[in-house]
N, CA, C and O atoms as a Maestro MAE file, in Angstrom:
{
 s_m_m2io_version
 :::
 2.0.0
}

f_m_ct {
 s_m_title
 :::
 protein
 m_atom[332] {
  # First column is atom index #
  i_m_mmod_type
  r_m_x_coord
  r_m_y_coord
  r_m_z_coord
  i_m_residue_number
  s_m_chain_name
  s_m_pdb_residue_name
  s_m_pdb_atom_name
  i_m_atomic_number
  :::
  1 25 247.283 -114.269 25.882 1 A "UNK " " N  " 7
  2 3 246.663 -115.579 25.991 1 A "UNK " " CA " 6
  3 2 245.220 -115.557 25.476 1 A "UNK " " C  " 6
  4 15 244.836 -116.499 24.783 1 A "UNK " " O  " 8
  5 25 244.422 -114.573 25.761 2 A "UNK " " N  " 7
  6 3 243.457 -114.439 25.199 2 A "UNK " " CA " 6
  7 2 243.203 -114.660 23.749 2 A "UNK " " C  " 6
  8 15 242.408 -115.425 23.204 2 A "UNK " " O  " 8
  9 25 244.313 -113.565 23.097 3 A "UNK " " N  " 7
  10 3 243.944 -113.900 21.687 3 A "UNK " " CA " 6
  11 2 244.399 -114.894 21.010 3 A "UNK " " C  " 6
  12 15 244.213 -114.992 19.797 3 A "UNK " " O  " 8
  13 25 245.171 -115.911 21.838 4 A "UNK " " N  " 7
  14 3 245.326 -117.178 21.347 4 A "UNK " " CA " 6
  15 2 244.047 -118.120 21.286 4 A "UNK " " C  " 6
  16 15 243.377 -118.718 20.443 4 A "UNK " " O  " 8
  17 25 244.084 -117.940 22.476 5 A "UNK " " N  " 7
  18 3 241.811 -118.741 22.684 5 A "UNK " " CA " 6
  19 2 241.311 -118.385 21.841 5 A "UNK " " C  " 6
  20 15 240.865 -119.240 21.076 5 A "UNK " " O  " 8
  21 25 241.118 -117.034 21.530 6 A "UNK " " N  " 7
  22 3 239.949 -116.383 20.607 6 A "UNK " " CA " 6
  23 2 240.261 -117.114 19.267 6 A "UNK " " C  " 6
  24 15 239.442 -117.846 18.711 6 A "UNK " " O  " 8
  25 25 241.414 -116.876 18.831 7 A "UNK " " N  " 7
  26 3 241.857 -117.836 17.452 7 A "UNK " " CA " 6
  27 2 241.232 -119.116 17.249 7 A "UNK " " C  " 6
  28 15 240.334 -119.443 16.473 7 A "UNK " " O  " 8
  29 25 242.003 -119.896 18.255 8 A "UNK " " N  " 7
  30 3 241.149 -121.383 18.398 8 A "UNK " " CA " 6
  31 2 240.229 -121.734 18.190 8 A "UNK " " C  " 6
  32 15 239.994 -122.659 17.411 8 A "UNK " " O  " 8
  33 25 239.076 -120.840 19.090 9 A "UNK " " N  " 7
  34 3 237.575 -120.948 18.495 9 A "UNK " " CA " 6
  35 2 237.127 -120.420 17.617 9 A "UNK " " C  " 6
  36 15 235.933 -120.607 17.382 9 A "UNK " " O  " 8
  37 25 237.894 -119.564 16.793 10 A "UNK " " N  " 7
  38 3 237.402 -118.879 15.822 10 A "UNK " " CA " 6
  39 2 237.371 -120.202 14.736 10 A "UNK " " C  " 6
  40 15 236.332 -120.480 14.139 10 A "UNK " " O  " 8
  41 25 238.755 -121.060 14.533 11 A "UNK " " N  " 7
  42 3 238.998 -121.705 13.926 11 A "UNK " " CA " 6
  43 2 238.104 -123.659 14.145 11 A "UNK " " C  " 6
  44 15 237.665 -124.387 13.255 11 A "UNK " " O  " 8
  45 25 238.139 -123.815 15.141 12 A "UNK " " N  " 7
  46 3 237.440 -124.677 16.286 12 A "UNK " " CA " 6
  47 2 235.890 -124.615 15.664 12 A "UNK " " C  " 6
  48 15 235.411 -125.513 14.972 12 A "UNK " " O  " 8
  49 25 235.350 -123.656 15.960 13 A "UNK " " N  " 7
  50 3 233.689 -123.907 15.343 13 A "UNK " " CA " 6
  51 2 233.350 -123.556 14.077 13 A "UNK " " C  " 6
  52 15 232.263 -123.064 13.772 13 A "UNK " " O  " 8
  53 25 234.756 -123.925 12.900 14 A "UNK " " N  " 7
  54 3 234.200 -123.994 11.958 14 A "UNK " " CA " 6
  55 2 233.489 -125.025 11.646 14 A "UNK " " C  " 6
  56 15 232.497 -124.748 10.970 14 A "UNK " " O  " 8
  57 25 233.702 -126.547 11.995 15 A "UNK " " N  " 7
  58 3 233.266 -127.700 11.788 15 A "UNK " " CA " 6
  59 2 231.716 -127.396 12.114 15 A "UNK " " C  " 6
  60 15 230.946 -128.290 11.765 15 A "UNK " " O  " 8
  61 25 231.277 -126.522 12.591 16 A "UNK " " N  " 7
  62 3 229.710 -125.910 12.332 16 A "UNK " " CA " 6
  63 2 229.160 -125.395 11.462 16 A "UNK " " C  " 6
  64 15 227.962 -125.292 11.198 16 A "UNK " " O  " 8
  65 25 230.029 -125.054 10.990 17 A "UNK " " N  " 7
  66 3 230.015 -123.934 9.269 17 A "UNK " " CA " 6
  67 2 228.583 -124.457 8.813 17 A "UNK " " C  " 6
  68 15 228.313 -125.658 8.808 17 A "UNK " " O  " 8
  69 25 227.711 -123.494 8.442 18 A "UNK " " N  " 7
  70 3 226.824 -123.832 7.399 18 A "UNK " " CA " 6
  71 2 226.686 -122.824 6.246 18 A "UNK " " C  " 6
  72 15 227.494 -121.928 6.491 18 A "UNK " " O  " 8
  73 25 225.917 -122.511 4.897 19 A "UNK " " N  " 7
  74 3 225.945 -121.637 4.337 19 A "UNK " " CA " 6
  75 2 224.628 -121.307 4.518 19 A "UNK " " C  " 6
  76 15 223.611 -121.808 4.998 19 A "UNK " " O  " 8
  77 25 225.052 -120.093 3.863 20 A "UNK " " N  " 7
  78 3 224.233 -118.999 4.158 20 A "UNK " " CA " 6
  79 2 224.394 -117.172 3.106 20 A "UNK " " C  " 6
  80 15 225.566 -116.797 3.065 20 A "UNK " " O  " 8
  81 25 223.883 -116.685 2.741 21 A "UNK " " N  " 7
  82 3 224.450 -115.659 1.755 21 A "UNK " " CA " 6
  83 2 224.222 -114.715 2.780 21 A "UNK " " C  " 6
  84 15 225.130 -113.918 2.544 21 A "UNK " " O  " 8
  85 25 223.773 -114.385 3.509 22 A "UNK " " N  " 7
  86 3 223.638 -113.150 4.435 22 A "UNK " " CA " 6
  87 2 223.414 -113.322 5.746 22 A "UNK " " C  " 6
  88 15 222.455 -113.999 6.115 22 A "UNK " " O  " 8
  89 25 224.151 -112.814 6.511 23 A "UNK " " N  " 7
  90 3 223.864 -113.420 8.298 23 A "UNK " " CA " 6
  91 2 221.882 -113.110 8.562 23 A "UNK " " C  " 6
  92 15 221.310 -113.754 9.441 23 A "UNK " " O  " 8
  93 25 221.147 -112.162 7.746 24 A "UNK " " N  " 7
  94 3 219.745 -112.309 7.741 24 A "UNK " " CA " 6
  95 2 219.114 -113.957 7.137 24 A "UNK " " C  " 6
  96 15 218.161 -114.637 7.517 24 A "UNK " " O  " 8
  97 25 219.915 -114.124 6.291 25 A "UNK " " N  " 7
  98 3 219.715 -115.469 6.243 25 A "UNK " " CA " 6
  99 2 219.412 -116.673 6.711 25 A "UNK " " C  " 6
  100 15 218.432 -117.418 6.719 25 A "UNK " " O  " 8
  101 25 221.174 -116.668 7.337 26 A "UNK " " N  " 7
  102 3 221.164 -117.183 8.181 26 A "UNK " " CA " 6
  103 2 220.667 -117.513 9.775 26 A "UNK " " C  " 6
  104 15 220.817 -118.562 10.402 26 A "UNK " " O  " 8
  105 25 219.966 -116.135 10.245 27 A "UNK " " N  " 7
  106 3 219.105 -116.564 11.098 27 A "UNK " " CA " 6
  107 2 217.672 -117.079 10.935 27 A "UNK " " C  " 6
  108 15 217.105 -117.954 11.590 27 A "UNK " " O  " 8
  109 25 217.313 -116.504 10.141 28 A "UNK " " N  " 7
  110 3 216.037 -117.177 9.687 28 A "UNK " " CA " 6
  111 2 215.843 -118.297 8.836 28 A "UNK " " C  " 6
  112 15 214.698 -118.594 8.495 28 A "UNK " " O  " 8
  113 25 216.912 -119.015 8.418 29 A "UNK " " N  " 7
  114 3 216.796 -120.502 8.135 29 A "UNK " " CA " 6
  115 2 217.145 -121.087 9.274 29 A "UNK " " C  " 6
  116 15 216.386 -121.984 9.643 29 A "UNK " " O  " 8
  117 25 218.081 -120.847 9.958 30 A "UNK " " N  " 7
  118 3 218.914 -122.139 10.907 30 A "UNK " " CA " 6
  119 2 218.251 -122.057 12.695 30 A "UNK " " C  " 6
  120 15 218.410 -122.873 13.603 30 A "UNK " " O  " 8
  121 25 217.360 -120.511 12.686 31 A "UNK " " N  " 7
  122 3 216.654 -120.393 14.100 31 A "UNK " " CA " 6
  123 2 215.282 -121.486 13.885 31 A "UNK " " C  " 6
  124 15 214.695 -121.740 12.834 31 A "UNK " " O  " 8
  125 25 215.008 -122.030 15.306 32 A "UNK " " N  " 7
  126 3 213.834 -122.409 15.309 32 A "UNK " " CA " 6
  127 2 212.937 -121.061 15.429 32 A "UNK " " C  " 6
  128 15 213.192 -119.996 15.991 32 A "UNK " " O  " 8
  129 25 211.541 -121.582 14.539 33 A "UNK " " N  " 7
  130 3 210.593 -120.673 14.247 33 A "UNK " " CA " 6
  131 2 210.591 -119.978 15.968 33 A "UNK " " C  " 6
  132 15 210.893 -118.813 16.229 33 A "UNK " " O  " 8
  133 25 210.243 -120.855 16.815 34 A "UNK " " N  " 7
  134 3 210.004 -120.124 18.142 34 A "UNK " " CA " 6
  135 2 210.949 -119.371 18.948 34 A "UNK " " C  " 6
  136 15 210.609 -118.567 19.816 34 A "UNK " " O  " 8
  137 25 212.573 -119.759 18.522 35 A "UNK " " N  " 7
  138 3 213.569 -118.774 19.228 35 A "UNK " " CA " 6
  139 2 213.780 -117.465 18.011 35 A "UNK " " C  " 6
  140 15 214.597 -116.550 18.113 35 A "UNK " " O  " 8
  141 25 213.340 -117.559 17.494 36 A "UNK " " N  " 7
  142 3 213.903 -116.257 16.381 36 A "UNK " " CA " 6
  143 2 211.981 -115.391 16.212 36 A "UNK " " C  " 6
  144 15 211.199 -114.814 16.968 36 A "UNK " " O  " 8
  145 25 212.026 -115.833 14.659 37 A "UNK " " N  " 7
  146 3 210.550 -115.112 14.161 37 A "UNK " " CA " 6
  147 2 209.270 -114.914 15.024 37 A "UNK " " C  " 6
  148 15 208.748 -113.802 15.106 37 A "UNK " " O  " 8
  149 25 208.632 -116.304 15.845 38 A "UNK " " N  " 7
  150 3 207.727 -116.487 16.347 38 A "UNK " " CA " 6
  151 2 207.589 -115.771 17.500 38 A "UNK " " C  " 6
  152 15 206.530 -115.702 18.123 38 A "UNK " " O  " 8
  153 25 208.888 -115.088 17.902 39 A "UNK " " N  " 7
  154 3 208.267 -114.353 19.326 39 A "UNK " " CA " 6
  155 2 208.169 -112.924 18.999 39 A "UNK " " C  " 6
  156 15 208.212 -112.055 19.870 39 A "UNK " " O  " 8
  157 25 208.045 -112.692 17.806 40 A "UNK " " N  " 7
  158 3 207.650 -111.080 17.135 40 A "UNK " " CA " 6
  159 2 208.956 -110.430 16.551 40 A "UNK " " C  " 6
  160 15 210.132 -110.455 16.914 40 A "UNK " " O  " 8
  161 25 208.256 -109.808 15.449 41 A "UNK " " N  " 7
  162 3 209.382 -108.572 14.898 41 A "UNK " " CA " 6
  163 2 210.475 -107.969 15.899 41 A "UNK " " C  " 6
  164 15 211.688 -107.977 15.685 41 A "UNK " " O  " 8
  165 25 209.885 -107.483 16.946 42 A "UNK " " N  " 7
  166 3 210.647 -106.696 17.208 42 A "UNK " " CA " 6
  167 2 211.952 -108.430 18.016 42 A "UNK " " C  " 6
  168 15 213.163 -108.505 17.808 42 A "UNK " " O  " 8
  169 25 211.613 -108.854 18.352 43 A "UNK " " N  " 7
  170 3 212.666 -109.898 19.001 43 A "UNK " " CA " 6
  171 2 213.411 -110.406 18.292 43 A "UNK " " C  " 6
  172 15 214.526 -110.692 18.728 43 A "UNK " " O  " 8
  173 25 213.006 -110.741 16.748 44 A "UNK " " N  " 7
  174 3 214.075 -111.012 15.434 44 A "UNK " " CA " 6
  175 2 214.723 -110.267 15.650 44 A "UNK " " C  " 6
  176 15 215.869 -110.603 15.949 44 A "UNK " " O  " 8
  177 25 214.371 -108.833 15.623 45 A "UNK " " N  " 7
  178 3 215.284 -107.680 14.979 45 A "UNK " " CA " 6
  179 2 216.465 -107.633 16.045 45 A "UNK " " C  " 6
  180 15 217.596 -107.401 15.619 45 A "UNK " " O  " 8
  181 25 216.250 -107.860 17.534 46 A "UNK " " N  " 7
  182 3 217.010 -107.610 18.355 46 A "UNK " " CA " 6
  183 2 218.004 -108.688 18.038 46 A "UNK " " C  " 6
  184 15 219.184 -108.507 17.738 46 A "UNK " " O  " 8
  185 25 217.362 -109.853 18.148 47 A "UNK " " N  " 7
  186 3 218.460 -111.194 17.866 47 A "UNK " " CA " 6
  187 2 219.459 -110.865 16.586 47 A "UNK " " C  " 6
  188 15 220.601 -111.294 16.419 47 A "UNK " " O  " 8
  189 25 218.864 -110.172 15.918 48 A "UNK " " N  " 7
  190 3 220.005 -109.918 14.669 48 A "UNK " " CA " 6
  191 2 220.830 -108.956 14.846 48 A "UNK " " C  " 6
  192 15 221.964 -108.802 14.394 48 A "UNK " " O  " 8
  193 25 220.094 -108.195 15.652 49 A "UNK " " N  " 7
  194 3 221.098 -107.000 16.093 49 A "UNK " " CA " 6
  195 2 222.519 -107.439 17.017 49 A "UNK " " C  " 6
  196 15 223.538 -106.749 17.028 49 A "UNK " " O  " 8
  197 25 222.381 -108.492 17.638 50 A "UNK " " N  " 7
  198 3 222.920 -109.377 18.183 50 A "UNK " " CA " 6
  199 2 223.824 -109.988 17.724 50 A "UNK " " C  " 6
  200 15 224.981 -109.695 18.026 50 A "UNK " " O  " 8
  201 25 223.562 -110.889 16.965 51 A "UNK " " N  " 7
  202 3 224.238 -111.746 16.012 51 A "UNK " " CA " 6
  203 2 224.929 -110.857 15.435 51 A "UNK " " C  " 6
  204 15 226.032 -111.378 15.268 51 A "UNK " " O  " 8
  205 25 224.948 -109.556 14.923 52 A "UNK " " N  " 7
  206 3 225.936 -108.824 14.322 52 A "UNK " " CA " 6
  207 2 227.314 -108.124 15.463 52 A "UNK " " C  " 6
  208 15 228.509 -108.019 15.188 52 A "UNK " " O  " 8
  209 25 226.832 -107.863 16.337 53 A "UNK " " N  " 7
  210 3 227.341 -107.398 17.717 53 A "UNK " " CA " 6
  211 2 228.372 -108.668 17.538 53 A "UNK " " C  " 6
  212 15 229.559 -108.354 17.630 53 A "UNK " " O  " 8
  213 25 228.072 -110.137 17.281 54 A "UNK " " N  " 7
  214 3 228.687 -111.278 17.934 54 A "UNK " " CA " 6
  215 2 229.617 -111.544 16.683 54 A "UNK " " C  " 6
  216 15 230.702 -112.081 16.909 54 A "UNK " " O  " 8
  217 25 229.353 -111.280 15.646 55 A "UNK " " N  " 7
  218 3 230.385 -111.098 14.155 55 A "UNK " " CA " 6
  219 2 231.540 -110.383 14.600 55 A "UNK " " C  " 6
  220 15 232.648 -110.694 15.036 55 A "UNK " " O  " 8
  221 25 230.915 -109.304 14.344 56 A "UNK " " N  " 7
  222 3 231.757 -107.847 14.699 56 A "UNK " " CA " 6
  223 2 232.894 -107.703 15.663 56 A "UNK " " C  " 6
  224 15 233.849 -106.935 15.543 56 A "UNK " " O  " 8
  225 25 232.593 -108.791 16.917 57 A "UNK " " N  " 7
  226 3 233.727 -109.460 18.132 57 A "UNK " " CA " 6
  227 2 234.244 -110.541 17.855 57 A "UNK " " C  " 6
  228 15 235.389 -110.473 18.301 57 A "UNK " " O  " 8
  229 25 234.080 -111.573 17.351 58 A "UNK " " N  " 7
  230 3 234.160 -112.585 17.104 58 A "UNK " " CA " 6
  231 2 234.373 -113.481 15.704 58 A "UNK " " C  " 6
  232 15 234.675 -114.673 15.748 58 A "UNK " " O  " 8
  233 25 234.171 -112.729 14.431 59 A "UNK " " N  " 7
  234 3 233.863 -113.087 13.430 59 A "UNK " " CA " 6
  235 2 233.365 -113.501 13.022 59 A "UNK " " C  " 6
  236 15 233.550 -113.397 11.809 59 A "UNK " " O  " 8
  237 25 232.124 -114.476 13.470 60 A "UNK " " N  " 7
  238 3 231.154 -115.814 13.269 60 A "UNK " " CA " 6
  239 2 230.217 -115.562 14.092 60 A "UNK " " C  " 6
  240 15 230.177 -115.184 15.263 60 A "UNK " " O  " 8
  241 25 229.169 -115.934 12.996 61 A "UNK " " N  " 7
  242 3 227.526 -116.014 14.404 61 A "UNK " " CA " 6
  243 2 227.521 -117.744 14.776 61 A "UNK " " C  " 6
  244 15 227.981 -118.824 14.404 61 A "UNK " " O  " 8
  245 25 226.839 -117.249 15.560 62 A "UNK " " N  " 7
  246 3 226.363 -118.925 16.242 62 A "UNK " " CA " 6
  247 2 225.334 -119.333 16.811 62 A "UNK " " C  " 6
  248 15 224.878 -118.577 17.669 62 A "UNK " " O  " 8
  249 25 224.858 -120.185 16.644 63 A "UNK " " N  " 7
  250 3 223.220 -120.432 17.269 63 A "UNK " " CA " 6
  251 2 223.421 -122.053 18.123 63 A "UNK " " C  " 6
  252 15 223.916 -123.119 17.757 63 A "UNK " " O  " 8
  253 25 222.995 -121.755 18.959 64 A "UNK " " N  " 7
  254 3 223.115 -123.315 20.175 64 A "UNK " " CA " 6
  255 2 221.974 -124.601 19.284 64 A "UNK " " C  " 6
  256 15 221.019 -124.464 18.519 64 A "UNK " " O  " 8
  257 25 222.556 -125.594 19.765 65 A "UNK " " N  " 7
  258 3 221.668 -127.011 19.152 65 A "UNK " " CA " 6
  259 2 220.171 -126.213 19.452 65 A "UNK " " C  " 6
  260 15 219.504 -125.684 18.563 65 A "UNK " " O  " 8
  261 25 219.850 -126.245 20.709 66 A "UNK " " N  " 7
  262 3 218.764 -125.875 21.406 66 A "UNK " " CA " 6
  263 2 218.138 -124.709 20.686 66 A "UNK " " C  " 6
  264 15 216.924 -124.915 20.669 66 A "UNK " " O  " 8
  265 25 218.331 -123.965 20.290 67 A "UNK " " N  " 7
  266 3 217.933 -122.902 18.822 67 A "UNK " " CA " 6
  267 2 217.837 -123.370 17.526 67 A "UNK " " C  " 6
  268 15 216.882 -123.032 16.828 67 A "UNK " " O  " 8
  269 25 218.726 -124.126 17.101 68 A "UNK " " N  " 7
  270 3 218.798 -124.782 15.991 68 A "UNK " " CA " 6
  271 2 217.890 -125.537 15.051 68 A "UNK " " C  " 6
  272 15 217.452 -126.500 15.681 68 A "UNK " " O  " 8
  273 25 217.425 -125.524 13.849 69 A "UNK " " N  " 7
  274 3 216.429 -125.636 13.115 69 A "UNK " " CA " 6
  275 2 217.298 -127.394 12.721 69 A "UNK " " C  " 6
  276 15 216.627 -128.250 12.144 69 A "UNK " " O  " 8
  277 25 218.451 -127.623 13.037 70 A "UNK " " N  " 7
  278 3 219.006 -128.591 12.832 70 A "UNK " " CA " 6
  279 2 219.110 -129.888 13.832 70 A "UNK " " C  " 6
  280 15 219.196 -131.081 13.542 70 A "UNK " " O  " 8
  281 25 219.070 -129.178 15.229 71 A "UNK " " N  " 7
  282 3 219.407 -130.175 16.284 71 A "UNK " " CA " 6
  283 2 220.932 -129.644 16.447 71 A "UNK " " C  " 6
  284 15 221.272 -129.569 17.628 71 A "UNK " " O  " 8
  285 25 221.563 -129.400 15.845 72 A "UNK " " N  " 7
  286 3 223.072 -128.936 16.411 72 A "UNK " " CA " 6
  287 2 223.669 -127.334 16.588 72 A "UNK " " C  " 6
  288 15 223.096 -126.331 16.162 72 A "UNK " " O  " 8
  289 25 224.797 -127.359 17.229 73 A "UNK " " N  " 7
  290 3 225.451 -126.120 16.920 73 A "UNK " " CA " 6
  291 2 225.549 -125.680 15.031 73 A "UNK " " C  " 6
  292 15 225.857 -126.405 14.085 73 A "UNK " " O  " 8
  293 25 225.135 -124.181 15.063 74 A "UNK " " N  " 7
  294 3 225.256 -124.209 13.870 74 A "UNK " " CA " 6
  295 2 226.520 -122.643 13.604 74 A "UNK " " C  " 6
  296 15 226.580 -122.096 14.705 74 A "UNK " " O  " 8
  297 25 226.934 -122.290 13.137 75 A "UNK " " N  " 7
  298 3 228.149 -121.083 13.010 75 A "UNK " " CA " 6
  299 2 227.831 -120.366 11.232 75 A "UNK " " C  " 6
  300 15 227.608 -120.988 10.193 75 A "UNK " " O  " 8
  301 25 227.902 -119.310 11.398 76 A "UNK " " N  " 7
  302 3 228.014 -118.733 10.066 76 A "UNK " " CA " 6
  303 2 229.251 -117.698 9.782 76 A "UNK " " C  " 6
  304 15 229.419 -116.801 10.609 76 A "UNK " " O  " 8
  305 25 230.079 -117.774 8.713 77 A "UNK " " N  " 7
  306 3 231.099 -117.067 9.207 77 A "UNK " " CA " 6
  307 2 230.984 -116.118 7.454 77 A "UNK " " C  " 6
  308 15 230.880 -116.823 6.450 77 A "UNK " " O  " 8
  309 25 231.012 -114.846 7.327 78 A "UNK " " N  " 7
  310 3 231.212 -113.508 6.699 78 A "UNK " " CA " 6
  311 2 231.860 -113.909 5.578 78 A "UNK " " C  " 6
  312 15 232.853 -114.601 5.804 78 A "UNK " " O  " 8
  313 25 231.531 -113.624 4.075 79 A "UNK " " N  " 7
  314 3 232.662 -113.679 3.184 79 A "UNK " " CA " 6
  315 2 233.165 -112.511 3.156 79 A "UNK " " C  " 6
  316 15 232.367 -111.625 3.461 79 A "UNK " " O  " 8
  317 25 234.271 -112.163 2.884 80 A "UNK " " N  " 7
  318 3 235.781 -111.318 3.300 80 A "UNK " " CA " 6
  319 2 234.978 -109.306 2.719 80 A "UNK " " C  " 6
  320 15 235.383 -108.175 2.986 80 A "UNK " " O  " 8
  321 25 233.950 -109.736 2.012 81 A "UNK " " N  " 7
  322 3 233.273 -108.635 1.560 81 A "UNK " " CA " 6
  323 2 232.404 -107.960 2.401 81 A "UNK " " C  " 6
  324 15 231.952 -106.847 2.132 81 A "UNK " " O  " 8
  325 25 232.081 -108.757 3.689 82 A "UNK " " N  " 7
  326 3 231.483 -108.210 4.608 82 A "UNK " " CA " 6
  327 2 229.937 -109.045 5.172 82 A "UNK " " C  " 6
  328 15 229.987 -110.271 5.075 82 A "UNK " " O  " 8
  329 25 228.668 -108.478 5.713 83 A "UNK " " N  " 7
  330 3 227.782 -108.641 5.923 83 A "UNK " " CA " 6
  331 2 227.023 -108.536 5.267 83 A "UNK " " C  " 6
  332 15 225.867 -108.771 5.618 83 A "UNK " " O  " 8
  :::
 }
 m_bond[331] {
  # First column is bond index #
  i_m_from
  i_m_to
  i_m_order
  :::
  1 1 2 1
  2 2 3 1
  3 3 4 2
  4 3 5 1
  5 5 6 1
  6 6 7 1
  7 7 8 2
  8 7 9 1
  9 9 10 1
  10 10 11 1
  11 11 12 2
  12 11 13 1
  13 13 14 1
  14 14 15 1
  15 15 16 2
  16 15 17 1
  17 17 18 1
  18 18 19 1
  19 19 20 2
  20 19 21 1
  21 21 22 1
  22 22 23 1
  23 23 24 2
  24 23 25 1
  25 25 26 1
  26 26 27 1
  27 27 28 2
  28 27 29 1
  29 29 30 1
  30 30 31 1
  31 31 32 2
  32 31 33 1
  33 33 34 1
  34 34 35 1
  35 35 36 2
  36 35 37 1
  37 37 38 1
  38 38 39 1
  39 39 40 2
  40 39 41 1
  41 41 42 1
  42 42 43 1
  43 43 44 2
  44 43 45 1
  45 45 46 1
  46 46 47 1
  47 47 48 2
  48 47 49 1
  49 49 50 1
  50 50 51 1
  51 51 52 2
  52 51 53 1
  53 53 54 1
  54 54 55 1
  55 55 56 2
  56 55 57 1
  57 57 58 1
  58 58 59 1
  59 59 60 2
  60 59 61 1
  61 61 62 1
  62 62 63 1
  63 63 64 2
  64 63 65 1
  65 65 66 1
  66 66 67 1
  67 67 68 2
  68 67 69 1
  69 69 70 1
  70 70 71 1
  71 71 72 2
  72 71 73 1
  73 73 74 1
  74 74 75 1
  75 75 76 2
  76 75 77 1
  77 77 78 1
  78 78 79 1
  79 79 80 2
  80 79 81 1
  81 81 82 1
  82 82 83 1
  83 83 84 2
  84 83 85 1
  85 85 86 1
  86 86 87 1
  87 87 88 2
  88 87 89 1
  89 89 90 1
  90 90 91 1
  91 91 92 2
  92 91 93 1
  93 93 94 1
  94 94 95 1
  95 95 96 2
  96 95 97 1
  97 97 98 1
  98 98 99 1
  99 99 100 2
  100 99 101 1
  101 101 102 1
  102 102 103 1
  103 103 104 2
  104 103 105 1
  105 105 106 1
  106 106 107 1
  107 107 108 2
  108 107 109 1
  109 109 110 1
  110 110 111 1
  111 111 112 2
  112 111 113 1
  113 113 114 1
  114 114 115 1
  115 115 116 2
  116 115 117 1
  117 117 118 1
  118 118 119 1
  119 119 120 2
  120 119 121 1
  121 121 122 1
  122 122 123 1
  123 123 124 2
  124 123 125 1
  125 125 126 1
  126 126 127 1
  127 127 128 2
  128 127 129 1
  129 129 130 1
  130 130 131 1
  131 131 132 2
  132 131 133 1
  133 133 134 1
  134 134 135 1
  135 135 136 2
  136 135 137 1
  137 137 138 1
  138 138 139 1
  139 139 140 2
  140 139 141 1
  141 141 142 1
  142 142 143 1
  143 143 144 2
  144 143 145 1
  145 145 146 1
  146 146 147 1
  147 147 148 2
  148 147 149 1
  149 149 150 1
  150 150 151 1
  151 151 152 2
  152 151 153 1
  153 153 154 1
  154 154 155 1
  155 155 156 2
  156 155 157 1
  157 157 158 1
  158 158 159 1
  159 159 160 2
  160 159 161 1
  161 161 162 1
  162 162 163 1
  163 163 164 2
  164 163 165 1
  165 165 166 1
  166 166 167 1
  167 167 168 2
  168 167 169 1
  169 169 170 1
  170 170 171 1
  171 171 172 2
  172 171 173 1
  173 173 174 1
  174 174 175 1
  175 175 176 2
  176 175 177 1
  177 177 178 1
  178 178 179 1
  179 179 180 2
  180 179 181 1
  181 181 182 1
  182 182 183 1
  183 183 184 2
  184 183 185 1
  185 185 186 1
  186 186 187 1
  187 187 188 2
  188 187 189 1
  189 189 190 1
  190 190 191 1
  191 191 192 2
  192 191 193 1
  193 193 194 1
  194 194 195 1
  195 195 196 2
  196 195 197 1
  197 197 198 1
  198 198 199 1
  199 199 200 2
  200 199 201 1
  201 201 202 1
  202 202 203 1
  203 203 204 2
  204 203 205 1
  205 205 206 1
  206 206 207 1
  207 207 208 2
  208 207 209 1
  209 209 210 1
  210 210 211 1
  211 211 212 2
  212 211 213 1
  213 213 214 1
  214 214 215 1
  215 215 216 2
  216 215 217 1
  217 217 218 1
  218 218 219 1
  219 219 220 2
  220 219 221 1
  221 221 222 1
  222 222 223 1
  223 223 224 2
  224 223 225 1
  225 225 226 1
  226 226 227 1
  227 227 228 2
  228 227 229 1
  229 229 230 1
  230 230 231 1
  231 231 232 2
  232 231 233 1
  233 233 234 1
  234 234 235 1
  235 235 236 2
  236 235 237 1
  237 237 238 1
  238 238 239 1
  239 239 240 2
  240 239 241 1
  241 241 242 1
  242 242 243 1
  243 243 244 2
  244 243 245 1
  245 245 246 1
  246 246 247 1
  247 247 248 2
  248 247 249 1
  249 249 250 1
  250 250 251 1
  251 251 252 2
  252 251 253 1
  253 253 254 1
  254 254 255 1
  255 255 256 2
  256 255 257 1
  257 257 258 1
  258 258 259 1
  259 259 260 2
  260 259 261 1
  261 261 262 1
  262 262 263 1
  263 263 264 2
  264 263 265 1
  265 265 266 1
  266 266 267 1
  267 267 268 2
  268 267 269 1
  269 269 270 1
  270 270 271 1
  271 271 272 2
  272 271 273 1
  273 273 274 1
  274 274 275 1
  275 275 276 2
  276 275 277 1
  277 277 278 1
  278 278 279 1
  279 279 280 2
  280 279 281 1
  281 281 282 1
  282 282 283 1
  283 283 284 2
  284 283 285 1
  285 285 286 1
  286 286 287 1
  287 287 288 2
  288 287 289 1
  289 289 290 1
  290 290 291 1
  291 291 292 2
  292 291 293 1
  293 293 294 1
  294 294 295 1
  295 295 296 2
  296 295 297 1
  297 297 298 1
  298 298 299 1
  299 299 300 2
  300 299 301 1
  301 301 302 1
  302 302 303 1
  303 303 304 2
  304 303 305 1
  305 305 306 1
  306 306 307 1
  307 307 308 2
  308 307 309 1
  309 309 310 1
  310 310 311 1
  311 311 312 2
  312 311 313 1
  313 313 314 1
  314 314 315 1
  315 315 316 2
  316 315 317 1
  317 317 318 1
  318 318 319 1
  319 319 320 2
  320 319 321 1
  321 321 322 1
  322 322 323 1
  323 323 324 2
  324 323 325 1
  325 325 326 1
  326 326 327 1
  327 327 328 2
  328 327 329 1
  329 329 330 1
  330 330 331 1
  331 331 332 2
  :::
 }
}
């Protein structure tokens, strides 16, 4: 049952999809300056370290509205070549 859920949302938050050429990218365009860069190097680095952790389980990063450089949920998902 699980990996039926997991599917769903895998498939489910694509309608978040944004682009992006590299999940480094992608956090540093789509984070607000103050949840990502602005609270120092070393807290980017962790958040990305993160965001890869959350690929790696999941297939897709994701950042909450409330993070978001957009106002919304935003999702980045891997081309088949990797990270």
């Amino acid at each position: 049952m699980a990996t039926k859920a997991k599917i769903n949302l895998y498939e489910g938050m694509k309608k978040y999809k944004v682009e992006a050429c590299s999940l480094e990218e992608f956090c540093k365009k789509y984070y607000k300056h103050g949840a990502y860069e602005g609270r120092g190097k070393d807290y980017a680095t962790h958040c990305l370290q993160s965001q890869k952790r959350y690929v790696d389980k999941y297939g897709y990063a994701f950042i909450t509205r409330h993070d978001s450089t957009v106002g919304q949920h935003v999702t980045w998902y891997p081309n088949k070549a990797g990270i």
